[in-house]
C-alpha positions in Angstrom: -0.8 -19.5 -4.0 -3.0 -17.0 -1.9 -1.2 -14.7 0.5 -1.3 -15.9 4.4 -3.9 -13.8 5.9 -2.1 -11.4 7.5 -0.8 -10.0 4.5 -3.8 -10.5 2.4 -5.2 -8.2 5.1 -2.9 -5.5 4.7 -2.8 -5.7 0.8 -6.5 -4.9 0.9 -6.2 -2.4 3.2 -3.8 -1.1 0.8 -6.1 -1.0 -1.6 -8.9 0.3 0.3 -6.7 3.3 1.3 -5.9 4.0 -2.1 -9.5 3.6 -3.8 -11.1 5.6 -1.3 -8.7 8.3 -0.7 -10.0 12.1 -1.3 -9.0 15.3 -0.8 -11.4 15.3 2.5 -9.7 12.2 3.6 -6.0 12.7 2.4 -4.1 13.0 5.2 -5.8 10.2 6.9 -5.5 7.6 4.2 -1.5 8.3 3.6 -1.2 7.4 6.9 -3.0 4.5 7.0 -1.4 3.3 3.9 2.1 4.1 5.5 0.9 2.3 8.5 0.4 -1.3 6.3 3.8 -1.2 4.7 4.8 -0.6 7.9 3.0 -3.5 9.0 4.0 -5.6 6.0 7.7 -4.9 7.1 7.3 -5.9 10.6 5.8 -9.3 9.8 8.0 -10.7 6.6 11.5 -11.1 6.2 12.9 -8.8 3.2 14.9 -9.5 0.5 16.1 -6.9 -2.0 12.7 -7.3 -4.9 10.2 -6.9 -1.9 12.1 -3.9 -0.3 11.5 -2.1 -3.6 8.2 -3.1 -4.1 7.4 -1.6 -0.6 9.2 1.7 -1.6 7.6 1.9 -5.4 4.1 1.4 -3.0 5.4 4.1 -0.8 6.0 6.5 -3.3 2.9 5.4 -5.5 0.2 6.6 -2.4 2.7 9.7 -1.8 2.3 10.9 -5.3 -1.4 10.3 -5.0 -1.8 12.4 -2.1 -0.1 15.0 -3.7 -2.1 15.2 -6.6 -5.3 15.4 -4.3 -3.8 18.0 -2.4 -2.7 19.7 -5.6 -6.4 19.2 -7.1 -7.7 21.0 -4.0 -11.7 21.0 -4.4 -11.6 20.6 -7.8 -10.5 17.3 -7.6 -13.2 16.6 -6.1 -15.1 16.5 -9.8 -12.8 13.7 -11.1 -9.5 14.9 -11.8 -7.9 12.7 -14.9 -4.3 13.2 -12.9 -5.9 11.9 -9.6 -7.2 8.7 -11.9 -3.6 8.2 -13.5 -1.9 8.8 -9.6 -4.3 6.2 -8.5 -4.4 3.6 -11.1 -0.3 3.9 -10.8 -0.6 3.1 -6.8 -2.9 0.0 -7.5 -0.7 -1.3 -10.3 2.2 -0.9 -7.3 0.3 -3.1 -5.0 -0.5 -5.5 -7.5 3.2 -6.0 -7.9 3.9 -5.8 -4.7 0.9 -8.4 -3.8 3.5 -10.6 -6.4 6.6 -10.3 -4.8 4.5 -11.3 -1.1 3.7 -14.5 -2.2 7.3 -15.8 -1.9 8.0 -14.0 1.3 9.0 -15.6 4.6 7.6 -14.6 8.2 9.8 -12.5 10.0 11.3 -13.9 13.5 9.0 -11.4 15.4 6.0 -12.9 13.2 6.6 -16.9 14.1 7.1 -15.4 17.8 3.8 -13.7 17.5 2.0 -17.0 16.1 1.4 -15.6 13.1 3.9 -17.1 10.7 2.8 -18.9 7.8 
């Protein structure tokens, strides 16, 4: 079962954030990756699986920032550690794309109209 739209939107934010993210961009990507869980969090209710999948997420882009910060320019030639930081953080919200599909809307989603 596909994910209601609002999440689907977020997940491939998600994704976006974490495919396109460079050491020129850094800064700007973590936070827009922060902002979606955010998001996510705001619109479904949690239960203990999804709550970690968020974290693991969390932690995935963190540890990918990192290692473009650590990289500093010459991560901008294709670091193998950047690869690994970011094939880890997709892997993350592929799972975490799993544990949405059984989620619930949250009270203030169904108030906002956007409860699936």
């Amino acid at each position: 079962m596909p994910l209601p739209g609002t999440l689907a939107a977020e997940i491939a934010a998600l994704r976006t954030a974490v495919r396109s993210i460079d050491l020129m961009n850094a800064a700007y990507q973590g936070r827009n990756a922060t902002a979606s869980l955010q998001n996510l969090r705001t619109w479904i209710k949690h239960d203990e699986a999804i709550e970690h999948a968020l974290a693991v997420v969390q932690q995935r882009c963190d540890e990918l920032e990192d290692e473009i910060n650590d990289a500093g320019l010459s991560g901008l030639q294709g670091d193998p550690e950047i690869e690994r930081a970011r094939q880890k953080a997709l892997a993350a919200i592929g799972e975490l794309e799993e544990q949405l599909a059984s989620a619930r809307p949250s009270q203030q989603a169904v108030i906002s109209g956007i409860g699936w």
